[in-house]
N, C-alpha and C positions, 0 to 999 in steps of 0.2 A: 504494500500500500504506500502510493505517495500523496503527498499533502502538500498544498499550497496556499498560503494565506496570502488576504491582500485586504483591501480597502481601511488601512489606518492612516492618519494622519490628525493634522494639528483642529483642535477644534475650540470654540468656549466652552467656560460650564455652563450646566446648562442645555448643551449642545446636543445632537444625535449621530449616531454612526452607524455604521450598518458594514459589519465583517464580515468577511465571507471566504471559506476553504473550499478548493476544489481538492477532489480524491480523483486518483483513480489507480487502477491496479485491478485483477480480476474478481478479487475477494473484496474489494472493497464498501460496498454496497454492503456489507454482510458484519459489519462490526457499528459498534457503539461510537459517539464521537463526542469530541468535548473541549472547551473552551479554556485556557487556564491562562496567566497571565503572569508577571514578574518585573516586577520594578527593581530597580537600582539600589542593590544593597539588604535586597529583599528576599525570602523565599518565593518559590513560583508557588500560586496557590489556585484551586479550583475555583472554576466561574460558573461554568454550565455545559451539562450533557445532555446527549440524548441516545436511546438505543435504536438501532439499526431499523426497528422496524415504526419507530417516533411516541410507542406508547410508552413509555417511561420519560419522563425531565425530570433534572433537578440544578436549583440553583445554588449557590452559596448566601447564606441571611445577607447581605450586603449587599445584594442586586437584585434580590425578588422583586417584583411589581413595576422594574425599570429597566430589563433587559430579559428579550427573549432569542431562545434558542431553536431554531426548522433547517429541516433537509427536507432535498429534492431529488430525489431518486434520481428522475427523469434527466438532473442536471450535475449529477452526482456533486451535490454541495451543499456544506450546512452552513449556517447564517447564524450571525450573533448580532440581534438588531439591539443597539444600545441607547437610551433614554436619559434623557436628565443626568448627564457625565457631570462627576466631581472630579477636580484637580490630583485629587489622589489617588484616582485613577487609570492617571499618567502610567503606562506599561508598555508591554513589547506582550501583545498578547498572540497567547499559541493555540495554533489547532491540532487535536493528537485524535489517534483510532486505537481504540480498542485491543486489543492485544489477542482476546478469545472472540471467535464468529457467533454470531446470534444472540449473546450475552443478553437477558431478560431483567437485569438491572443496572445500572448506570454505577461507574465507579468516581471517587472523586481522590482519590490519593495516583498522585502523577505516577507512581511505580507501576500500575495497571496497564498502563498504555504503552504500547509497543514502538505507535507509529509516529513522530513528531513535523509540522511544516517547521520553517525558517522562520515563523515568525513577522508580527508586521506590527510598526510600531504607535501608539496611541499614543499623545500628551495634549494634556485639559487643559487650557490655561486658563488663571482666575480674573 
């Protein structure tokens, strides 16, 4: 599975963004996916997943109600639409797959995940 992140860049708070991973690989369609992020000096920490087939999400308490997580089969890519950005924010947020096919729960500890993009960088400014 490869992964490729894109649509970050500078924005206000406030602001909205809208990330997006393309997959592809033959298996890829077939794993869990999920959003994590990593500031400067910081651990990488969970944002939001979802499982292969979209009936499982879950977010981390710090972005409920203001960022959601969908894939597109059709377009093999998941989305991380982002709402009301704070300054703190500010990350190099990543898109990773699943490590196990079919997975029927969504994991949030980075060691789960097999597959990582490159990353694509966020900053809020205030």
């Amino acid at each position: 599975v490869q992964l490729q992140a894109s649509g970050g860049r500078l924005v206000q708070a406030g602001g909205s963004l809208r990330l997006s991973c393309a997959a592809s690989g033959r298996t890829s369609a077939r794993h869990a996916m999920a959003w994590f992020r990593q500031a400067p000096g910081k651990e990488r920490e969970f944002v939001a997943a979802i499982t292969w087939s979209g009936g499982s999400i879950r977010y981390a308490d710090s972005v409920k109600g203001r960022f959601t997580i969908s894939r597109d089969h059709a377009k093999n890519t998941v989305y991380l639409q982002m709402n009301s950005l704070k300054p703190e924010e500010t990350a190099i947020y990543y898109c990773a797959a699943d490590g196990s096919e079919f997975r029927q729960v969504v994991q949030v500890r980075p060691g789960e995940y097999d597959y990582w993009g490159q990353g694509t960088q966020v900053t809020v400014s205030s």
